[in-house]
Every structure is written in structure tokens, then in C-alpha cells.
C-alpha positions in Angstrom: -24.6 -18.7 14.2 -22.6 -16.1 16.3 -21.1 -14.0 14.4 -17.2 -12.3 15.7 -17.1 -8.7 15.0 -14.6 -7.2 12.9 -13.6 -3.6 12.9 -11.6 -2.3 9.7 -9.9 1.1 10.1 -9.5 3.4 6.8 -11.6 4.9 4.1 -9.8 4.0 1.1 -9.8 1.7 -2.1 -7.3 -0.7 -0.3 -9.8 -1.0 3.0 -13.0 -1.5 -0.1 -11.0 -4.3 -1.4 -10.5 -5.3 2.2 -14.2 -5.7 2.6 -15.2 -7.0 -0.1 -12.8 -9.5 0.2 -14.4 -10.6 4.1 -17.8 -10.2 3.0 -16.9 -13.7 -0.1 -14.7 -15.1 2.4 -16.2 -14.6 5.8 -19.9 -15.7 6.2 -19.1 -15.6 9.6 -18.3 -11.7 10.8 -20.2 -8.7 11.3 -18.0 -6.2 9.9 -17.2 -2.2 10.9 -15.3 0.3 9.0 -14.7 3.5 10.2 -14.5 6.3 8.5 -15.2 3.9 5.5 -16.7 5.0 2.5 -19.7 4.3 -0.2 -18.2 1.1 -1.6 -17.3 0.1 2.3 -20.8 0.4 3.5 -22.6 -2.7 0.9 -20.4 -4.5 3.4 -20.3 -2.9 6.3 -21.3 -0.6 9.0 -19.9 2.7 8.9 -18.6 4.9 11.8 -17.4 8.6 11.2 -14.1 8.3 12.6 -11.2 9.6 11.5 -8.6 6.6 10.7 -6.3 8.9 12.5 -7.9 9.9 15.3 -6.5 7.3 17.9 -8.1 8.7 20.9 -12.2 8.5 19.2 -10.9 5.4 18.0 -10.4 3.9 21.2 -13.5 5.5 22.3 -15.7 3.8 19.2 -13.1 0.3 20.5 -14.3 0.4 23.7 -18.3 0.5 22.6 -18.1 -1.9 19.3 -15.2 -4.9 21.3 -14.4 -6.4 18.1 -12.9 -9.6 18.2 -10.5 -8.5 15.7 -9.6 -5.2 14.3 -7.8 -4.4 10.7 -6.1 -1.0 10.2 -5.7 -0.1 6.5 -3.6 3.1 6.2 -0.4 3.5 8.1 -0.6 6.6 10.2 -2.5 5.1 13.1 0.5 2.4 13.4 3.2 4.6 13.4 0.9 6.8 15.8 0.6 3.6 18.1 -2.7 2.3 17.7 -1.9 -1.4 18.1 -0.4 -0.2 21.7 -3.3 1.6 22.9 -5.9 -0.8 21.9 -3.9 -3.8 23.4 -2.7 -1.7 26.9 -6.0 0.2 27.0 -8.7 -2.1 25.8 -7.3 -5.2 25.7 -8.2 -5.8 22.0 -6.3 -7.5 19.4 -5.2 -5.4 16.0 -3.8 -7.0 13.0 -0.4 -4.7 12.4 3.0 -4.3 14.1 3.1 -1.7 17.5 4.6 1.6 16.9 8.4 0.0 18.0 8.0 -2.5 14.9 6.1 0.3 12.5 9.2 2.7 11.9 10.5 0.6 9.4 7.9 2.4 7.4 7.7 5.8 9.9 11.1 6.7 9.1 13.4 6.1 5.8 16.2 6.6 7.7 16.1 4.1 10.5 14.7 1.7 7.9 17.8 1.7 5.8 19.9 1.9 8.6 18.4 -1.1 10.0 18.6 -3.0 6.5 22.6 -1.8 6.6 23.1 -3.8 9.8 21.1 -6.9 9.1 23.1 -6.9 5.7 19.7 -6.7 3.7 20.3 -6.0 0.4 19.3 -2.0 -0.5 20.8 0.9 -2.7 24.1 2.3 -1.4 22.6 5.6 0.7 23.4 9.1 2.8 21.3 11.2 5.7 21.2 14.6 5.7 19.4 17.0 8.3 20.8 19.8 6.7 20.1 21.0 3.3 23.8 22.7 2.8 25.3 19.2 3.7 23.1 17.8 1.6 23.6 20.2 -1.6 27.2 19.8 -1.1 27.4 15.9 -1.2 25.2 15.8 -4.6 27.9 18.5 -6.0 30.6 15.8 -5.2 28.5 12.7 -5.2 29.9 9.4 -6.7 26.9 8.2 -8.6 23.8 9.6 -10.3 21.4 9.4 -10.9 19.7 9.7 -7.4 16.8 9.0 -5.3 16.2 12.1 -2.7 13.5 11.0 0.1 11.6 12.6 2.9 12.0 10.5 5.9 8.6 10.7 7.3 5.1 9.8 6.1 4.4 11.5 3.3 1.3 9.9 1.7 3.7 8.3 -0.8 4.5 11.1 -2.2 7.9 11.7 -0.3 10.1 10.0 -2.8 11.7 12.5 -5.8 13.7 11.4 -8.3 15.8 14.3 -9.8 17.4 14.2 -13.3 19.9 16.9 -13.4 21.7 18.6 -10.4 19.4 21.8 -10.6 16.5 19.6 -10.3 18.3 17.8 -7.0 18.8 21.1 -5.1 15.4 22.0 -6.2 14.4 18.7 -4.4 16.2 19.3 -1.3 15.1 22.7 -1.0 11.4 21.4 -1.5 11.8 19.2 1.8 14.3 20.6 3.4 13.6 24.3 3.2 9.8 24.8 2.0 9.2 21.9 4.4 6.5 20.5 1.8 5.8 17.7 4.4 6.1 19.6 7.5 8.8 17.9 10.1 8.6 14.4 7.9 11.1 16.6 5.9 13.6 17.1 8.8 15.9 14.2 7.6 16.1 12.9 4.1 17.7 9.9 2.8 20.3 10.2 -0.8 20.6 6.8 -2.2 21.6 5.4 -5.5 18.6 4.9 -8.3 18.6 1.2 -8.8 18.0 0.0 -12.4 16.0 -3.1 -13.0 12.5 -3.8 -12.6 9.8 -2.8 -9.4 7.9 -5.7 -7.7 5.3 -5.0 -4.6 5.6 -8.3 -2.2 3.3 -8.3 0.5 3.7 -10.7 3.7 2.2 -12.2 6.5 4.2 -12.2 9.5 3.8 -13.9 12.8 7.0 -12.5 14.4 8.9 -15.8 13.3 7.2 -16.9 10.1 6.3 -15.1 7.1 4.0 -16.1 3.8 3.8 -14.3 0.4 1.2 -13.1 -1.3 1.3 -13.1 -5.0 3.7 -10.3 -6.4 2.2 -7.0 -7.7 3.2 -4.0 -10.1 2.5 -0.8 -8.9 2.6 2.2 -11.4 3.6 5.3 -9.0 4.5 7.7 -11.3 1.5 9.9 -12.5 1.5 10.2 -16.5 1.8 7.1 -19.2 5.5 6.2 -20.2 6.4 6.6 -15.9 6.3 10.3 -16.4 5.7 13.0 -13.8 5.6 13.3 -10.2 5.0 10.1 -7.8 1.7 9.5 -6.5 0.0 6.5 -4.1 -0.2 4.4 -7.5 -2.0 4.8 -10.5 -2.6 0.9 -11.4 -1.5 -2.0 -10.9 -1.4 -5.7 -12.1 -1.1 -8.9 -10.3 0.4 -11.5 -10.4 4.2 -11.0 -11.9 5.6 -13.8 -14.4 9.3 -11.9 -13.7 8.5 -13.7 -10.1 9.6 -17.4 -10.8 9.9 -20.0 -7.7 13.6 -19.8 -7.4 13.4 -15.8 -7.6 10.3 -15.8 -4.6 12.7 -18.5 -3.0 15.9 -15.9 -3.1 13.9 -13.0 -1.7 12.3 -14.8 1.2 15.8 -16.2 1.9 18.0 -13.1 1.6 15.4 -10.0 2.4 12.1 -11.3 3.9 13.4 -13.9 6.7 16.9 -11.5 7.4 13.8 -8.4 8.3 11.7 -11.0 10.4 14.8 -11.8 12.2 16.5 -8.8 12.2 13.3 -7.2 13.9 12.7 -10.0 16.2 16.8 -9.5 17.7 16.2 -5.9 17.9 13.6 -6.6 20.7 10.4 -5.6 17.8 8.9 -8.7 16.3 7.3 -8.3 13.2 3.5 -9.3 13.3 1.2 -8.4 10.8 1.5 -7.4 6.8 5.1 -6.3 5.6 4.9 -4.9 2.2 8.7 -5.1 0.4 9.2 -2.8 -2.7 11.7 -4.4 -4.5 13.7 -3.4 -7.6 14.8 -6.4 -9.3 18.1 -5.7 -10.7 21.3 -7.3 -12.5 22.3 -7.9 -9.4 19.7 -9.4 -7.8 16.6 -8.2 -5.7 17.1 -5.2 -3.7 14.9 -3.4 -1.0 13.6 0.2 -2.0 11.2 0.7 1.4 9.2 -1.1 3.6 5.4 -0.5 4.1 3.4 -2.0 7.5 0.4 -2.6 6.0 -1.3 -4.0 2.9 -0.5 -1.8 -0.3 -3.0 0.6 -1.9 -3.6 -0.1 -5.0 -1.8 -3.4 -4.7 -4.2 -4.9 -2.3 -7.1 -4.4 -4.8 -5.5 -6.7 -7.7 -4.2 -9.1 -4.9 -7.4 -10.0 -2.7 -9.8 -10.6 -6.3 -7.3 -13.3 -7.4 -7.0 -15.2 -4.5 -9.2 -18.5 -4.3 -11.5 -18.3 -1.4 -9.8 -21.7 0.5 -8.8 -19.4 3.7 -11.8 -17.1 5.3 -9.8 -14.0 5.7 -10.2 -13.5 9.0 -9.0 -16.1 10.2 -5.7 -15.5 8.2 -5.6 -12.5 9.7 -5.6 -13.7 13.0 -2.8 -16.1 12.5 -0.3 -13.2 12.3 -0.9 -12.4 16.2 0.8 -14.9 17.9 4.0 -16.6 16.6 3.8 -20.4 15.5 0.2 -20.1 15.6 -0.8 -21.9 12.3 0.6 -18.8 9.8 3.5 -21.5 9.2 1.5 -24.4 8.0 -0.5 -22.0 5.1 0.4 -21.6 1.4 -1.9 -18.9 -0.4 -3.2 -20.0 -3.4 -4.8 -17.5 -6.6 -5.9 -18.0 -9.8 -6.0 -16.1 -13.0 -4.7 -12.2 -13.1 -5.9 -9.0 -12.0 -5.4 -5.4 -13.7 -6.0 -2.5 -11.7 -6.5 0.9 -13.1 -6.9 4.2 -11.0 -9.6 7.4 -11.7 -7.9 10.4 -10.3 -8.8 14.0 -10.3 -6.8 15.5 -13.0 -4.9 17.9 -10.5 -3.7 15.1 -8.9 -1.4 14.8 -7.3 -1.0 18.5 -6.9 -4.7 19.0 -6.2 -7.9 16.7 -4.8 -11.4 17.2 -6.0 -14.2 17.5 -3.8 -18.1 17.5 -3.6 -18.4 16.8 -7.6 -20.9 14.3 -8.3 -19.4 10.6 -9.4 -21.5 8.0 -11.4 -20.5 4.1 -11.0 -23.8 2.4 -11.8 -22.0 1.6 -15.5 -19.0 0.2 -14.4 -20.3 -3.0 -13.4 -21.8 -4.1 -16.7 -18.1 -4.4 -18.5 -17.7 -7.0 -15.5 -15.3 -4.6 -14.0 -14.9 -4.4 -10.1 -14.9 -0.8 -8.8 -13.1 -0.2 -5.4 -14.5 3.2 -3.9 -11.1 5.5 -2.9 -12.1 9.1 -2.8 -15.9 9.1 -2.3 -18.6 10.5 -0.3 -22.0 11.3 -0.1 -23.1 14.5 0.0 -25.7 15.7 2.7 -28.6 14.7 -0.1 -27.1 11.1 0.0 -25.3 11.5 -3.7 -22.3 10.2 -4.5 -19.5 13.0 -5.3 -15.6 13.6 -5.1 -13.5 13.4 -2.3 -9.8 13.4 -2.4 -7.2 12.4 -5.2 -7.9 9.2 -6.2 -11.8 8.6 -6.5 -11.8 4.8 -7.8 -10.3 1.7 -9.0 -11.4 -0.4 -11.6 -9.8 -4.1 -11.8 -10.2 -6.4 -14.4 -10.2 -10.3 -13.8 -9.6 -12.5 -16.9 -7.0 -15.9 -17.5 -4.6 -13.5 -19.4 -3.8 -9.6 -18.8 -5.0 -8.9 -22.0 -8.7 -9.9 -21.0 -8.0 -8.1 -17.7 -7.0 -5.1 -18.9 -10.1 -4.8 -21.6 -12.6 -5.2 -18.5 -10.5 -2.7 -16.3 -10.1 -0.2 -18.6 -14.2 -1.0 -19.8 -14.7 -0.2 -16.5 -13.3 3.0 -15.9 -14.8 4.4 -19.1 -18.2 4.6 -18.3 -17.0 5.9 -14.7 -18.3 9.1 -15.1 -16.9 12.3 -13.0 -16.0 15.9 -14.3 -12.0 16.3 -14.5 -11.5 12.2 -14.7 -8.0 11.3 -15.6 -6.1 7.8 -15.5 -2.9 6.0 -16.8 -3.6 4.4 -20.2 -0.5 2.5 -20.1 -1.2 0.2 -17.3 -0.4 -3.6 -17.7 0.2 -2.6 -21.4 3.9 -4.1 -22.0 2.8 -7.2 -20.9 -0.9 -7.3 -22.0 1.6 -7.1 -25.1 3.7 -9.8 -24.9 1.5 -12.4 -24.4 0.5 -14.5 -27.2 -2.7 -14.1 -29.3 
């Protein structure tokens, strides 16, 4: 048998999960990753290309022609690499084109758009000047507030102030120390929504759209949501908050109003749409947009799916509208806890080059999605980044799925290892005994 050959662009847990998913699902492809990483390469060849790199990407395009290509992380889509491999190479990329990807490349033209497609989102201001922006939060009619870069910012561009002192301090952060460089030009003020956070990832086709199961993501770095925001610490999957009439109200009044809302403005939406949601009072409400799968929902999401679609060829039904994607319903079974190893800096600091052991982790029954990994030049694994790994759980309950996860990522063994203890824990909780 012929196999098709698949290139996946990233290095990350999400893009491990993303593998290991096509390798169950997918007897069919010869997969690529580039850069990759440890985890990545049991599954798949590895190229040492930077995911952002769009010019050696098209390069390392135009030698492998993969029938399909799968970008993980989302600065090569806002940079236009959907565009360049379609107009250059003629080659077909799961993901929206840069005109469709600012609904996660800039805060401020997102909420704008959700403003006039009359999508439901937390009342909001933009500022490009930090004196404006001081003065408004001396006068402003609610608070708390959210204060957010408008650029990429490695999920890390969203602060959440407590006291006025702390809300200057967060303007001047962005605004003034330009923390994140010209993604700090333009900030977005909105209201903090109460309620409860849901991830919901989407398939789009530029028409239709499909859910996967909901996710929790933990974003703030200590137990208790204390502390700074990260890219996630953990998260679980699915979310019994999510019932059929609540999925039903949120693809009715936020998912389909963004599909068609993007495809009026001349921008169809093809590819994953990530929503983060709060779930308030008042119903479900938008807090951003991501264009591409979640990390580290996408590695609670993928285990629990049952293995009726080969993932490619799910994939592929989001590149041309009314192609199939409308006739699919996902299907999963069980729950998945997901619980991140960080460097204890993090997010402040990364570590790097310190030697990582994950030969344990796999007796607890515990999946471990390489994130920040390497191998050194003597071929050991060490330390490479912020978040090293992710250990998810499987089980019928969350209390079973927690045990494994957090089995798991004890006997992952690195010096300066730190992780949430708290993940999945309320409703590990709640369930019955």
C-alpha cells in the first residue's frame, strides 16, 4: 500500500499528541514533523526546521510534497504559511491563510470583529497609548479588569490586575517596558467575566463546523488559579457543565455567527477554531479565539476519541467547503486528565540542557506527551524550554484519570520539576465513590 505523506509542523506536546494520534489512527501515512521532538520521532521523521521559519519551510515543502501538511503552533499562520505553501508550492495545509488567522494575531481586530457580528464577548476598550489607557482605568465603570497585549504572546499576553496599582503596573509592562516587543503596541481593557472557562475546539470547512469534546484548561501557574498565566498547566476532558442544549446554544449563537461572520468578510474559516469560553449567568461568552488545536487541550482531547475517523482524513475535510466535514459527528469515550511538568522558573524562566528521565512514566499506564525536550549531542534526553511534559491519565471517571496522570508525572524525573496539584481535583471530587 501507498502510503500519502504527511508533514506536521511544531515541536511541542500538542504536535506529540498530534502524532501519536495518526500513528493509532492512520495506518496509511508516512508522517514528518519538523522541528519535532523525542516523543515526535517514535512516530515520525524529524526535520530541524524551525516551525517558524517559513522560508526553510517551504524549502524542506518543496523536497518532502506531502499530500497534506498540519501546522501545530500559530505563528507560522499568522506569518502566512498556508499562503505561501498554496501560491508557491501548490500544497494543501490544514489551517486558515493569514487574512482568516488574525482572529487570533490580533486581540483587537478579534473583538472588534465579534462586536459587529454581535458575538457574544466582555464589554471592552483599545488603547495605543499607555496615558489613555491609565486614565480610562482611573475612571473606568467596572472592575475588575482583564488588560491584554494584542499580539502573540505565547499565551502569556493576558494579565489580570487586582487593584489599580497592579493595572498601571500592567499597562506599563506592555505598553512601556514592551515585555512583548510591538505585540504590546495595542492592548485590549475588557470586563473580567465571572462564571466558568471551557476550551471548544472546531473543525471548520468555511461553511460547516463540528465540535470536539469540551476541555478545561488550567492557565494560571500555582494550585488555587494563583499566579501569573502560562500556556496551561493541565487540563481535563470532557466537561459535564457541557450539556446538549448548552453545546447546541454555543454553536448557534458563537460558533456558526464566527463561520459566517468570516465567510461575509471575504475570509472563510477553514481549519481548527479553538473558542475560549467563560460560561457565565448570562450565558456563554467569547474570551479569544485560537487558529489551531489547543496546547495542552489537544493532549486530553485526541486519547479520548474512538478511532472510527483516521485522522487524516478528518483533517482533510476542512479544505474545501461541503466536502464531507458536514455529514461527521466525533465520537469519544471515557475522560482524560492532563497534568503539565514545568521548570520551576516557569513561566518567568525555561530550563535547558538538564537531563530528563521518562522510562517510569509509562508503568502507572500514564501517557507522556514530549513538550520541552531534546537530545543532547550524546543522544540524551534533557531540558528544553518551559514546559518539558505532559502526563494524561485515561480512566471511566476523573478520579481514575487523575490517579494515572498524576502516577505518571511522579516518577518523571528532572531537577527543578514543578506542576499543579490541583488539576481536575474539584471534580475528581464530586463524583461519587
Amino acid at each position: 500500500m501507498e502510503k500519502r505523506k504527511v508533514l506536521l509542523i511544531g515541536g511541542g506536546g500538542r504536535e506529540a499528541a498530534i502524532a501519536w494520534h495518526i500513528d493509532r489512527t492512520c495506518a496509511d501515512v508516512e508522517l514528518h514533523a519538523t522541528p519535532g521532538n523525542p516523543g515526535i520521532a517514535e512516530f515520525a521523521a524529524c526535520h530541524s526546521v524551525k516551525a517558524d521559519d517559513l522560508d526553510a519551510l517551504c524549502v524542506l515543502g518543496k523536497s518532502l510534497r506531502p499530500d497534506l501538511t498540519i501546522v501545530g503552533p500559530e505563528a507560522p499562520l499568522v506569518a502566512g504559511i498556508v499562503d505561501r505553501f498554496d501560491d508557491e508550492l501548490s500544497l494543501s495545509v490544514v489551517g486558515p491563510n493569514a487574512a482568516a488567522a488574525f482572529l487570533e494575531g490580533s486581540k483587537v481586530r478579534a473583538k472588534r470583529f465579534m462586536r459587529r457580528h454581535g458575538i457574544p464577548t466582555a464589554p471592552f476598550h483599545v488603547f495605543d497609548n499607555p496615558n489613555s489607557a491609565e486614565r480610562y482605568l482611573e475612571s473606568v465603570a467596572y472592575n475588575p479588569v482583564v488588560i491584554k497585549a494584542d499580539g502573540l504572546c505565547g499565551g502569556k499576553g493576558v494579565i489580570i490586575p487586582h487593584s489599580l496599582d497592579s493595572q498601571f503596573a500592567a499597562v506599563a509592562e506592555i505598553m512601556r517596558d514592551k515585555r512583548f516587543g510591538p505585540a504590546g503596541d495595542r492592548i485590549v481593557i475588557e470586563k473580567k467575566l465571572e462564571g466558568v472557562e471551557c476550551s471548544l475546539l472546531v473543525l471548520a470547512d468555511g461553511v460547516n463546523a463540528i465540535p470536539f469534546p469540551a476541555a478545561r484548561d488550567f492557565k494560571r501557574r500555582f494550585d488555587g488559579d494563583k499566579g501569573p498565566n502560562t500556556g496551561g498547566m493541565g487540563c481535563f476532558c470532557p466537561i459535564p457543565d457541557i450539556s446538549p442544549d448548552l453545546l447546541e446554544e454555543i454553536m448557534d449563537d458563537i460558533v456558526y455567527p464566527t463561520i459566517r461572520g468570516m465567510a461575509y468578510e471575504g475570509h472563510p474559516y477553514r481549519g481548527v477554531l479553538y473558542f475560549g469560553l467563560m460560561l457565565t449567568e448570562d450565558g456563554p461568552k467569547v474570551l479569544e479565539y485560537n487558529c489551531r488545536f489547543g496546547d495542552p487541550e489537544t493532549e486530553v482531547i485526541l486519547p479520548i476519541l474512538t478511532e472510527d475517523w483516521n485522522f487524516v482524513d478528518l483533517l482533510g475535510l476542512t479544505l474545501e467547503a461541503n466536502s464531507g466535514l458536514e455529514t461527521v459527528e466525533l465520537k469519544w469515550q471515557g475522560v482524560a486528565v492532563g497534568v503539565v511538568a514545568v521548570h520551576e522558573g516557569y513561566p518567568g524562566k525555561s530550563s535547558r540542557g538538564v537531563p530528563v528521565d521518562v522510562t517510569n512514566v509509562g508503568k502507572t499506564g500514564s501517557l507522556v506527551f514530549h513538550a520541552g525536550t531534546k537530545l543532547d549531542t550524546s543522544g540524551n534526553l534533557v531540558t528544553d524550554g518551559g514546559r518539558i511534559a505532559v502526563c494524561v491519565g485515561l480512566g471511566k471517571d476523573f478520579r481514575t484519570a487523575r490517579e494515572q496522570s498524576y502516577g505518571g508525572i511522579a516518577l518523571l524525573d528532572f531537577e527543578g520539576r514543578a506542576y499543579r496539584d490541583d488539576i481536575a481535583e474539584q471534580i475528581a471530587q464530586s463524583e461519587p465513590i
